[in-house]
ROSE-4610 file (N, C-alpha, C; in Angstrom, 1 decimal, always signed):
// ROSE-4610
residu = [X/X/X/X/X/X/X/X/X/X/X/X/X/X/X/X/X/X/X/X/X/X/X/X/X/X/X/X/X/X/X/X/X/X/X/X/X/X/X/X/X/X/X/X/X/X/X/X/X/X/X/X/X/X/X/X/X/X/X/X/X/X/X/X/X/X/X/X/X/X/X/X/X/X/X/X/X/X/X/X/X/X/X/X/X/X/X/X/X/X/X/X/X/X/X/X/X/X/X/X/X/X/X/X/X/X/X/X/X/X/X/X/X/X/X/X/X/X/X/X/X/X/X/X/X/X/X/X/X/X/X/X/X/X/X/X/X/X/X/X/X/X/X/X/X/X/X/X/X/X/X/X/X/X/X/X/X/X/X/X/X/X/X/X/X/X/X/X/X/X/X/X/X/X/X/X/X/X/X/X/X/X/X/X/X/X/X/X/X/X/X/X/X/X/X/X/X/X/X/X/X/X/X/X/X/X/X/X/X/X/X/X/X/X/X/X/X/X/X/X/X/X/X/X/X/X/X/X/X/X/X/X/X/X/X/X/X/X/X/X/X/X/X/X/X/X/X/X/X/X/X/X/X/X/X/X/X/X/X/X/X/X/X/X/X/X/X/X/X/X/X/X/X/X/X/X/X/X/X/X/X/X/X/X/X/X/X/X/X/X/X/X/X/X/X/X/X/X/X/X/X/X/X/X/X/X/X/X/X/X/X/X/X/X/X/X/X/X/X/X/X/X/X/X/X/X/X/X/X/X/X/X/X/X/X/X/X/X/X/X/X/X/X/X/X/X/X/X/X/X/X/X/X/X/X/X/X/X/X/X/X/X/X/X/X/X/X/X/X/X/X/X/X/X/X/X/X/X/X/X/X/X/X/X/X/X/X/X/X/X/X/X/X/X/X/X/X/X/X/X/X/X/X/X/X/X/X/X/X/X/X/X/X/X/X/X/X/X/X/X/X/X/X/X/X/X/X/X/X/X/X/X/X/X/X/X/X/X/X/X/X/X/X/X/X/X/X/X/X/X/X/X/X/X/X/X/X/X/X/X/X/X/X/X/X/X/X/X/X/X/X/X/X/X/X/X/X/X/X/X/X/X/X/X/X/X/X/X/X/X/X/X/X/X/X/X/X/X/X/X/X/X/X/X/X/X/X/X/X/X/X/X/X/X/X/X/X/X/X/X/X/X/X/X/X/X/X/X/X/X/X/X/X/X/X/X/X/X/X/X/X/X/X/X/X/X/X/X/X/X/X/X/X/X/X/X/X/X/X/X/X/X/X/X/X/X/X/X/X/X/X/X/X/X/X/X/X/X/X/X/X/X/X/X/X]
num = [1/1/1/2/2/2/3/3/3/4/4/4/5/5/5/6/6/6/7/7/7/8/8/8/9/9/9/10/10/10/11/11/11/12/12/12/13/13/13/14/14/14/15/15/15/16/16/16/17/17/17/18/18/18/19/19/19/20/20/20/21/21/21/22/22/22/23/23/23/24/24/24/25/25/25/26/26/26/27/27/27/28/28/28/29/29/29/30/30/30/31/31/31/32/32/32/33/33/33/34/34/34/35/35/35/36/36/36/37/37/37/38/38/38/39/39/39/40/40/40/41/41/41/42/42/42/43/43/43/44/44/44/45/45/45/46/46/46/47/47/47/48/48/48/49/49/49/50/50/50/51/51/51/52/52/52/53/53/53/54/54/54/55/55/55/56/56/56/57/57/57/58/58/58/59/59/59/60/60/60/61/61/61/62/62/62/63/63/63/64/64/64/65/65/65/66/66/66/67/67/67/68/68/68/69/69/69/70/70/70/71/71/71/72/72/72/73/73/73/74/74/74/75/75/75/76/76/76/77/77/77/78/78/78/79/79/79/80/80/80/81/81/81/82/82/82/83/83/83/84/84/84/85/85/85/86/86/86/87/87/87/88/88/88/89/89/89/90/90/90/91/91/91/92/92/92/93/93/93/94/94/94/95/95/95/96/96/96/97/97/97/98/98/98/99/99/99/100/100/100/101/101/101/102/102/102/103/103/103/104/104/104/105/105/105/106/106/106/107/107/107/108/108/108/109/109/109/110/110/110/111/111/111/112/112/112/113/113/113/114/114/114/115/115/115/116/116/116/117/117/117/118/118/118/119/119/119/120/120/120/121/121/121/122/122/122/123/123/123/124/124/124/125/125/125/126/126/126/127/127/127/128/128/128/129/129/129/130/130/130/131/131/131/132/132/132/133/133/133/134/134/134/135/135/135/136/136/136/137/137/137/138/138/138/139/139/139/140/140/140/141/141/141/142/142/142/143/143/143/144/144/144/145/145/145/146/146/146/147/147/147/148/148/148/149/149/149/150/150/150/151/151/151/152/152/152/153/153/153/154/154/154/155/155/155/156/156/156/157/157/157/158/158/158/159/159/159/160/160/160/161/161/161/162/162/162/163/163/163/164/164/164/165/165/165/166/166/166/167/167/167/168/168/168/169/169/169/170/170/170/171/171/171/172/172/172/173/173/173/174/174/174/175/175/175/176/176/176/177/177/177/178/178/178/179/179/179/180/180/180/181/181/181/182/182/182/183/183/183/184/184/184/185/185/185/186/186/186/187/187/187/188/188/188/189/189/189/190/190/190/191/191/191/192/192/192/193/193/193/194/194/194/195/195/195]
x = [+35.4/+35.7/+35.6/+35.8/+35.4/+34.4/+33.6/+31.8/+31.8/+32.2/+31.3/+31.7/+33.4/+33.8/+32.7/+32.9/+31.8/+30.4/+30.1/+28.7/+28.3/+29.5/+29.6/+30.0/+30.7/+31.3/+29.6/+28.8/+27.8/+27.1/+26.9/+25.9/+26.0/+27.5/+28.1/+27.4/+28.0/+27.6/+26.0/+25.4/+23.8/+23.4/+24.0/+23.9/+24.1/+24.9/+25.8/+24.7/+24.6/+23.5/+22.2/+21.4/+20.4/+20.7/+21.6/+22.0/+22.3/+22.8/+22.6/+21.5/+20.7/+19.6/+18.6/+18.7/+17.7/+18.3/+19.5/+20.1/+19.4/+19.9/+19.3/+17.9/+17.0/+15.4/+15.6/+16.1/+16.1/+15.9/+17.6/+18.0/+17.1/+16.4/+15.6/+14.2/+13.7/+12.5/+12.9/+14.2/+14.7/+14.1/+14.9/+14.7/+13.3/+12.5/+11.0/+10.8/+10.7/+10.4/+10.5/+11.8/+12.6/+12.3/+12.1/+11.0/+9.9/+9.1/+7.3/+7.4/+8.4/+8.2/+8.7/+9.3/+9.6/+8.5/+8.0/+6.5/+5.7/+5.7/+4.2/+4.7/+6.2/+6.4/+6.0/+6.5/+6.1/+4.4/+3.6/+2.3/+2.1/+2.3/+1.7/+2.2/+3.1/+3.7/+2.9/+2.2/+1.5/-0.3/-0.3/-1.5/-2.0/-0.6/-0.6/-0.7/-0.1/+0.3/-1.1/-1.5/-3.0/-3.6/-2.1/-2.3/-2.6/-2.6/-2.8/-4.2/-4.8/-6.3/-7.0/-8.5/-8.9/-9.8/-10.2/-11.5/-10.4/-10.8/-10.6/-11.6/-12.5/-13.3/-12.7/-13.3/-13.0/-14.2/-14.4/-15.7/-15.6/-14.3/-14.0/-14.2/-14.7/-14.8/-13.8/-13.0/-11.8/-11.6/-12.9/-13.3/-14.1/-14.2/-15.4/-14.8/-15.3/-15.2/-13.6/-13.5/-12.7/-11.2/-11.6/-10.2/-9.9/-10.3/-10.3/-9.3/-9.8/-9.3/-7.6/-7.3/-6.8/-5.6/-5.9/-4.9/-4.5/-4.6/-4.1/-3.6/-2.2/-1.6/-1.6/-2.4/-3.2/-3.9/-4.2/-5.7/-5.2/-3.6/-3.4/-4.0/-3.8/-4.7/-5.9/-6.6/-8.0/-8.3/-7.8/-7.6/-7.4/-6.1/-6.0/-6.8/-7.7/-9.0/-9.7/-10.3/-11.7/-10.9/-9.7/-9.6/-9.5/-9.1/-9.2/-10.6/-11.4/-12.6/-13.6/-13.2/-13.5/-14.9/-14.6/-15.6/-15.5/-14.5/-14.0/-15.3/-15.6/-16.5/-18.1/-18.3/-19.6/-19.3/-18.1/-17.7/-17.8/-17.5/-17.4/-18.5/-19.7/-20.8/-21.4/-22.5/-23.1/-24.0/-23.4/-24.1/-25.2/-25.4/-24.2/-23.9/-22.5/-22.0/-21.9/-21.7/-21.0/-20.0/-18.9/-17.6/-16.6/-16.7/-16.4/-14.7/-13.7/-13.0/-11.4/-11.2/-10.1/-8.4/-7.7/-6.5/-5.6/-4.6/-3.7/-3.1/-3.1/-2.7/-4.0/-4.8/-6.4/-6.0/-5.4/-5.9/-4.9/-3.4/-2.4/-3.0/-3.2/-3.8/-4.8/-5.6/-6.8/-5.8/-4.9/-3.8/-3.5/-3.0/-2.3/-2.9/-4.4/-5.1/-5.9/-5.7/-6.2/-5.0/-3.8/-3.0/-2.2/-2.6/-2.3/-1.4/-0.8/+0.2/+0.0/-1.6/-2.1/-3.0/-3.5/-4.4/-4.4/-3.1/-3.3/-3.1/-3.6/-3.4/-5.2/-5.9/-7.7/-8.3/-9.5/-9.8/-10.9/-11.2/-12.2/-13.7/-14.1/-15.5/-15.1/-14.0/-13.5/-13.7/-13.2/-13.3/-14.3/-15.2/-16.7/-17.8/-17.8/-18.6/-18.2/-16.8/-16.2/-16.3/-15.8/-15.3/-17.1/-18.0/-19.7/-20.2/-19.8/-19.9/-19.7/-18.7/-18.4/-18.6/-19.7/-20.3/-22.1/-22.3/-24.0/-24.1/-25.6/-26.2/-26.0/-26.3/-26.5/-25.2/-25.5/-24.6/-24.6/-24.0/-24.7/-23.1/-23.2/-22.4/-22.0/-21.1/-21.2/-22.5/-22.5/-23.9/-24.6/-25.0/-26.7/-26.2/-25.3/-25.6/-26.1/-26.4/-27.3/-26.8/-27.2/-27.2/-28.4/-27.8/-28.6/-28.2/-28.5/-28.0/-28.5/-27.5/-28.0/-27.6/-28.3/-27.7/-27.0/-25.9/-25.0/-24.6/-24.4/-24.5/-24.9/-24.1/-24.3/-25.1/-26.1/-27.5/-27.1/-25.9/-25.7/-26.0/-26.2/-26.7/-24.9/-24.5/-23.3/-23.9/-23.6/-24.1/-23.2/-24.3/-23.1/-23.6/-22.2/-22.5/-22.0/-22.7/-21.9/-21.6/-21.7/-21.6/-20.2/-19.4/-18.3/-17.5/-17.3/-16.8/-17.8/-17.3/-18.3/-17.6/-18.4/-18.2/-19.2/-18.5/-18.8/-18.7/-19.5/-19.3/-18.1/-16.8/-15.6/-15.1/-15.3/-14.1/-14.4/-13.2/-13.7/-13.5/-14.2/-13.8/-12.8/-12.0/-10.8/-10.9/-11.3/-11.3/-12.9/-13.4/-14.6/-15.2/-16.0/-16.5/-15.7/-15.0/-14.1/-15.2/-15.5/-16.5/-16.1/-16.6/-16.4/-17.7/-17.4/-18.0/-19.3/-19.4/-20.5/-20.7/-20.3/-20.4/-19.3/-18.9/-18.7/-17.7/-16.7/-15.9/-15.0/-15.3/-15.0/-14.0/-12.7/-12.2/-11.9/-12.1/-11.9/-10.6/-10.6/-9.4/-9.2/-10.2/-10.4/-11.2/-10.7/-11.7/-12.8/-14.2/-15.4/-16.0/-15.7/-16.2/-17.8/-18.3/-19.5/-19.4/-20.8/-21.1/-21.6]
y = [-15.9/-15.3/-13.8/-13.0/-11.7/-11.4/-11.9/-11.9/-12.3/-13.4/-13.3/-12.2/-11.5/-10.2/-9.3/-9.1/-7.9/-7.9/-9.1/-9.3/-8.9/-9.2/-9.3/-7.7/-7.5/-6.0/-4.9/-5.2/-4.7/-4.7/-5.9/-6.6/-5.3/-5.4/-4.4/-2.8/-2.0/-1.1/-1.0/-1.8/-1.8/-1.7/-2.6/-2.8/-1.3/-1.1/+0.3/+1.6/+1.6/+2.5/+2.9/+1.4/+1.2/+1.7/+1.3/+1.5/+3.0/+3.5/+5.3/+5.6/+5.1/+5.8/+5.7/+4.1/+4.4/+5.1/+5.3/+5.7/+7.4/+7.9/+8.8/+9.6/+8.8/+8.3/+8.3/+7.7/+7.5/+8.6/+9.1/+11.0/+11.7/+11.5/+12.9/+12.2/+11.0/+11.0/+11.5/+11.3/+11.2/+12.9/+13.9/+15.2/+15.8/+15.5/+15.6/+14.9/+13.9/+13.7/+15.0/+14.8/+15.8/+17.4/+17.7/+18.7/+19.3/+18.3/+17.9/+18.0/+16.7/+16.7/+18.3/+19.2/+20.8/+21.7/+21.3/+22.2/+21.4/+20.2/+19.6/+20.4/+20.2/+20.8/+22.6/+23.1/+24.8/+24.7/+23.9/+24.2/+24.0/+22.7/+22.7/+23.3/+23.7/+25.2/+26.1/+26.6/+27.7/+27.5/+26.7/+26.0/+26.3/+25.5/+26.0/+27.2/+28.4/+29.7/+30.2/+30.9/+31.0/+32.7/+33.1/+34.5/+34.5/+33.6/+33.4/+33.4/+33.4/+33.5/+34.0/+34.8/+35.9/+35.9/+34.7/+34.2/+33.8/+33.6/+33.3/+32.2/+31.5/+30.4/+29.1/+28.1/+26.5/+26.2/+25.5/+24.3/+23.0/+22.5/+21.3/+20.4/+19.1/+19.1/+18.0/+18.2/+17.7/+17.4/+16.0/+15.6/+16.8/+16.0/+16.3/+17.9/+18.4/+19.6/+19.7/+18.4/+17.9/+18.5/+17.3/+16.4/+18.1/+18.5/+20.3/+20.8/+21.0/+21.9/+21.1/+19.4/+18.6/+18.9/+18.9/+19.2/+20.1/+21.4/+22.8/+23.2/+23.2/+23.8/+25.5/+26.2/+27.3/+27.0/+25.8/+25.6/+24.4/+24.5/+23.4/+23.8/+25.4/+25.3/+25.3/+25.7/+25.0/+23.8/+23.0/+21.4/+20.8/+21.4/+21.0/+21.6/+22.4/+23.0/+22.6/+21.4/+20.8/+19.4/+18.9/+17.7/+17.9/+18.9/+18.7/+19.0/+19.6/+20.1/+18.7/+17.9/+16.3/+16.6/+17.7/+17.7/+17.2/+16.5/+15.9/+14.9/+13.9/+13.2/+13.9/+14.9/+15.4/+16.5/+16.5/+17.8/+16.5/+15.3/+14.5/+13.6/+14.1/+13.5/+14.2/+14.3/+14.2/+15.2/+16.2/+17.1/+17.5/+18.4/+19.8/+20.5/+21.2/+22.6/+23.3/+24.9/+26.0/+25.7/+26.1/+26.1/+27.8/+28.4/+29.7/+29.4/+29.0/+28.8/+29.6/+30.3/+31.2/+30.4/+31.5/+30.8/+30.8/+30.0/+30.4/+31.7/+32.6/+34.2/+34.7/+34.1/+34.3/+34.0/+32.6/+32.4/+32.8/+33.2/+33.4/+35.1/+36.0/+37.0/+37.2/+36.3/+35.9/+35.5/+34.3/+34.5/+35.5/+36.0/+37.5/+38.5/+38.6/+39.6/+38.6/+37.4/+36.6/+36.5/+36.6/+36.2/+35.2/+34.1/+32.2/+32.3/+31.1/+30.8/+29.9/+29.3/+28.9/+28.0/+26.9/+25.8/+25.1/+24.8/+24.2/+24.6/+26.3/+26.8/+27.1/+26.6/+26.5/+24.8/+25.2/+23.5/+23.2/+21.8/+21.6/+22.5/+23.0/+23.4/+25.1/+25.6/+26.9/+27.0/+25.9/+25.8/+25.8/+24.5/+23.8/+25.2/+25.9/+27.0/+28.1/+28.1/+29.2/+28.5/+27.2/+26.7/+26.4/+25.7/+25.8/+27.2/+28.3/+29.9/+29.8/+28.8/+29.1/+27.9/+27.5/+26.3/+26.9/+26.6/+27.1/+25.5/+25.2/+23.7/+24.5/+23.0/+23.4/+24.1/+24.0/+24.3/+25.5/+26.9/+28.2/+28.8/+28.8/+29.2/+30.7/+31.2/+33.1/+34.0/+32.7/+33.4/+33.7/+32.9/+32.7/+33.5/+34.4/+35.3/+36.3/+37.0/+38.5/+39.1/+40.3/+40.9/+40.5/+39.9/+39.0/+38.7/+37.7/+37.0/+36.0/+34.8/+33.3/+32.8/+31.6/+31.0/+29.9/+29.7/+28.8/+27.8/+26.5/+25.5/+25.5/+26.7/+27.2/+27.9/+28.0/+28.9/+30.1/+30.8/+32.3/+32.5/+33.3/+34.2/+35.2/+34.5/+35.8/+36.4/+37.4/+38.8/+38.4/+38.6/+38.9/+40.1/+40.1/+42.4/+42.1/+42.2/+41.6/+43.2/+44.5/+45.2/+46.0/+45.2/+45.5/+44.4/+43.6/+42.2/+41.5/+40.5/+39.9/+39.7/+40.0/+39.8/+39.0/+38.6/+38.0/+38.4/+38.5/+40.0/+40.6/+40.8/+41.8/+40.5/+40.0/+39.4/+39.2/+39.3/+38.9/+38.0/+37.6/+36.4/+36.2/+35.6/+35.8/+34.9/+34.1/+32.8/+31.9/+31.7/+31.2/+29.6/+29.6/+28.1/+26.9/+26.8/+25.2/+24.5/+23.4/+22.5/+21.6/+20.9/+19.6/+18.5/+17.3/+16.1/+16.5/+16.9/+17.5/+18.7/+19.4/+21.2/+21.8/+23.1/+24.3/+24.7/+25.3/+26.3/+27.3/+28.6/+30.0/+30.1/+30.8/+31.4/+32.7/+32.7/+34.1/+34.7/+35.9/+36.0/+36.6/+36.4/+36.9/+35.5/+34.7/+34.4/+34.8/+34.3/+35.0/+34.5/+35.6/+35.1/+35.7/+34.1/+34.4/+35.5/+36.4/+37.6/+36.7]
z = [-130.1/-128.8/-128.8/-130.2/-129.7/-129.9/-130.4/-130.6/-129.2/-127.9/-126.9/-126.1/-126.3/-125.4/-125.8/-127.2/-127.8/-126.9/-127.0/-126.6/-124.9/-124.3/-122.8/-122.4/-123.2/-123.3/-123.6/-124.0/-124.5/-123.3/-122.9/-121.6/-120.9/-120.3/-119.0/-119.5/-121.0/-120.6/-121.2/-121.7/-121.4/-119.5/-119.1/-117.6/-117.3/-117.1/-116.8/-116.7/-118.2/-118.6/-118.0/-117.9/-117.2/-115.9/-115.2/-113.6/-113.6/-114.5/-114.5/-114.2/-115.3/-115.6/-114.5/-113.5/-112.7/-111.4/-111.5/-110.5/-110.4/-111.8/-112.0/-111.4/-111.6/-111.6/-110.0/-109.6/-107.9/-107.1/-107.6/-107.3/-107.8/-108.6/-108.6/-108.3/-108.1/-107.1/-105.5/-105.0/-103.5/-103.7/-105.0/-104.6/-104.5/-105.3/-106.0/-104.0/-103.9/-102.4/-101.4/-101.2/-100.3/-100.2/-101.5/-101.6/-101.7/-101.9/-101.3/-100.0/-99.3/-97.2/-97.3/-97.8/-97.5/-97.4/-98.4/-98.9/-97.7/-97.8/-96.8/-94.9/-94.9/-93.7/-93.5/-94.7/-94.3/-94.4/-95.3/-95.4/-94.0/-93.0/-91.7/-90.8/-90.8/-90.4/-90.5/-91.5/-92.1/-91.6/-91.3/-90.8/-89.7/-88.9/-87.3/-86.8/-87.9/-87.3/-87.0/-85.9/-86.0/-86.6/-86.6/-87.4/-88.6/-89.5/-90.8/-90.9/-89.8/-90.2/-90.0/-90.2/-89.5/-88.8/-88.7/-87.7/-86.6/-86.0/-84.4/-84.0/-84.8/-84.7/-85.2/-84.4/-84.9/-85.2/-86.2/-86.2/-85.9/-85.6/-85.8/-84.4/-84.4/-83.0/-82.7/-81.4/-81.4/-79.6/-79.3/-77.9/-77.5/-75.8/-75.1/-74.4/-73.9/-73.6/-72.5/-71.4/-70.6/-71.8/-72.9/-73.5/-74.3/-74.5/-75.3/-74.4/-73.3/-72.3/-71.8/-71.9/-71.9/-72.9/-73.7/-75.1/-75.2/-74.6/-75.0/-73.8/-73.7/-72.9/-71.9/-72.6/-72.1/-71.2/-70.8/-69.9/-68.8/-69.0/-67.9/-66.0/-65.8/-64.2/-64.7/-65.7/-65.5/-65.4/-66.5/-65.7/-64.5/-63.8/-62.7/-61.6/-62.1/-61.2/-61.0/-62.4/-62.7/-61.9/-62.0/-61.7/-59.7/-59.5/-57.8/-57.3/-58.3/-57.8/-58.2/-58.5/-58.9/-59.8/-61.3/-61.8/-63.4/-63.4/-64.6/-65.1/-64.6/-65.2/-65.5/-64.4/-65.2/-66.3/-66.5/-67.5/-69.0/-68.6/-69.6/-70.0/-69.4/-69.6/-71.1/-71.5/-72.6/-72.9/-71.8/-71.9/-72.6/-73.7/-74.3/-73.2/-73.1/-72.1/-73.3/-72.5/-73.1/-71.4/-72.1/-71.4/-71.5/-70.7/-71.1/-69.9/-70.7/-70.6/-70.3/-68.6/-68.7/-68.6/-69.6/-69.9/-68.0/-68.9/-67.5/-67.2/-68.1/-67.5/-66.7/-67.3/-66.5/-64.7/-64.7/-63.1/-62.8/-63.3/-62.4/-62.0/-63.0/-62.6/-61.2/-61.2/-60.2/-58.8/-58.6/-58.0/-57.1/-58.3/-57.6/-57.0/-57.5/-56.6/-55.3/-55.1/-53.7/-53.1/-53.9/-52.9/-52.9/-53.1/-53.1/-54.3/-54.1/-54.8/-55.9/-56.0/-57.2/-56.9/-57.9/-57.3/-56.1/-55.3/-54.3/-52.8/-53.5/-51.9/-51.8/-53.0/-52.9/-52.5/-51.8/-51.9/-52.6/-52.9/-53.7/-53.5/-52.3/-51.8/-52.5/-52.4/-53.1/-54.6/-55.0/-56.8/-57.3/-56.7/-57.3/-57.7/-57.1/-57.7/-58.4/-57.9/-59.6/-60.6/-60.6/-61.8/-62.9/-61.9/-62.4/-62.7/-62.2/-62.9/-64.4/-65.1/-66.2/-67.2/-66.9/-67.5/-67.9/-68.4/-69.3/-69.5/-69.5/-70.4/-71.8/-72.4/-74.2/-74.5/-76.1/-77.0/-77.1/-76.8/-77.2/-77.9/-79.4/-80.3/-80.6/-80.9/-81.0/-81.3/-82.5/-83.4/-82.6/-81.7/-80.7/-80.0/-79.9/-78.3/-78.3/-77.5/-77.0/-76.0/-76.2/-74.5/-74.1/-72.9/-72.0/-70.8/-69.8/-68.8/-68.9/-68.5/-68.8/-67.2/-66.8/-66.0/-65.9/-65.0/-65.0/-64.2/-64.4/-63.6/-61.8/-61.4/-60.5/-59.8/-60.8/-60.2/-60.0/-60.6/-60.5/-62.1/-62.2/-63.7/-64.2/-65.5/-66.1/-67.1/-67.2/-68.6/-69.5/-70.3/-71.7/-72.5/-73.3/-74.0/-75.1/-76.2/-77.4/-78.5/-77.7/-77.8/-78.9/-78.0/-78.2/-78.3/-79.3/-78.7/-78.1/-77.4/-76.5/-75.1/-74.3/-73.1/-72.1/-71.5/-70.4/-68.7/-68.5/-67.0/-67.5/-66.8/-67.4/-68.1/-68.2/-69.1/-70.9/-71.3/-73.1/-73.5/-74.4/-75.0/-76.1/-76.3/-77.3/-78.1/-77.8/-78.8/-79.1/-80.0/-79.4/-80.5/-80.3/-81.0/-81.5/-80.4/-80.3/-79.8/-80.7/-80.8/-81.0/-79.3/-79.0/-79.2/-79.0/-78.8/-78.2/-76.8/-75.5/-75.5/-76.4/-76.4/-76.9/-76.3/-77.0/-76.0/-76.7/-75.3/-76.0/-75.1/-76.1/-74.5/-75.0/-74.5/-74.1/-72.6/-71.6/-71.1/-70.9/-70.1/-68.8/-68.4/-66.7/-66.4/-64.9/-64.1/-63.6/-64.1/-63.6/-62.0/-61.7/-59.8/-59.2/-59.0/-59.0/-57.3/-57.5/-57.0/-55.4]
């Protein structure tokens, strides 16, 4: 009988032990975890920040020129410019575009010097030709620019001055070669109104 306590008595703290030990093993995989998702969270944190980088370019292509402009909260009145000006599907065709793309401080600015209270004090026959001012065929990337004038969907011609920066009639570009699926879109910060 004390040979089977002994024995049983052994069992438990063999058992015991074990159950430390992987308990052990657990807690410090849980922390080893817990500390990785830390690091994985500040790295994409660090990722996102866009100051951390010194280019101001993307190469990455991330949809059609539409779904670009779609995704980025900066560009919600241009969206809702292209969608009342019912140019959404040929924006989503297969272009290539260049898309010279102004933020929303862009049109509230523009706004303010017309007057209107914002997209829906314009109508679609108003929009359809600002909004094609800022459209080019083909893919035309930073690299490829010049001082030049190109023409734009609209049969008006915009300058560009790569002089200084790059511009685009008065406006600059701040952001540029977000490359999409159908083209290209560099970001402006003035609405360009054709002449």
């Amino acid at each position: 009988m004390k040979t089977t306590i002994k024995t049983i008595t052994a069992g438990f703290i063999l058992t015991a032990s074990v159950f430390a030990a992987n308990a052990s093993e657990i807690l410090n995989n849980a922390t080893v975890v817990a500390k990785a998702t830390e690091y994985e969270l500040k790295i994409e944190s660090w990722m996102v920040d866009e100051s951390n980088f010194k280019s101001k370019t993307s190469e990455k292509s991330s949809g059609s020129v539409v779904e670009i402009a779609v995704s980025n909260p900066d560009f919600s009145i241009l969206v809702e410019a292209v969608t009342k000006a019912g140019l959404v599907d040929a924006l989503s065709a297969s272009g290539p575009f260049t898309v010279f793309a102004p933020t929303n401080d862009a049109f509230n600015a523009l706004f303010k010097q017309l007057g209107v209270g914002g997209i829906k004090d314009l109508s679609a026959e108003q929009l359809t030709p600002i909004l094609t001012y800022h459209v080019v065929s083909g893919r035309v990337m930073s690299t490829d620019l010049s001082n030049t004038s190109v023409a734009t969907l609209n049969g008006k011609k915009i300058s560009i001055d790569i002089s200084n920066g790059v511009k685009i009639n008065e406006s600059k570009v701040v952001k540029a070669d977000i490359q999409g699926t159908n083209g290209v879109v560099h970001v402006i910060d003035r609405v360009l109104i054709p002449n």
